[in-house]
Phi, psi and omega in degrees: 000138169322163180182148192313126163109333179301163174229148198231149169231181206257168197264030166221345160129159156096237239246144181266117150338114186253103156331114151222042153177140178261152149282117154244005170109326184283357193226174188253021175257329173280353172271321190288345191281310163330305212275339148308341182120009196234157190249172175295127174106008194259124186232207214224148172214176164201145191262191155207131154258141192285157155252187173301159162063014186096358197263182200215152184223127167266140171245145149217170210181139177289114180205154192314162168265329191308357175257007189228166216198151180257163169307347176264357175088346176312144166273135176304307178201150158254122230321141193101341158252094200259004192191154188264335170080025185263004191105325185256034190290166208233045208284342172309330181260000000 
């Protein structure tokens, strides 16, 4: 499973990703993130983009995991994994 601080790229390419928050479903920054179309296991990451003149933008940005890749080319999930399978869901909110 994934975890804060792996660093991921996207399966279609480009600049590599440092994981800083995973969704599990427990906070009311992952419900409204639900309410976008993201699961449980889905996380949030961040680059630095280069700019003109040298300068750098840190980005971040949210994304399925089944759309990331580890540097090894390893899939973050596979299509289909929408749950950790522990058990411990929260089906109340």
């Amino acid at each position: 499973m994934a975890e804060v601080g792996d660093v991921v790229i996207l399966k279609s390419g480009g600049p590599e990703m440092v994981i800083t928050y995973v969704f599990t479903g427990k906070s009311s920054r992952d419900k409204v993130a639900f309410l976008k179309g993201f699961k449980k296991g889905d996380m949030t990451c961040e680059w630095q983009q280069d700019l003109p003149k040298g300068k750098k933008k840190t980005m971040r940005r949210s994304f399925k995991a089944v759309t990331l890749m580890y540097q090894n080319g390893q899939p973050v999930a596979e299509a289909g994994d929408d749950d950790d399978d522990d058990d411990d869901d929260d089906d109340d909110w």
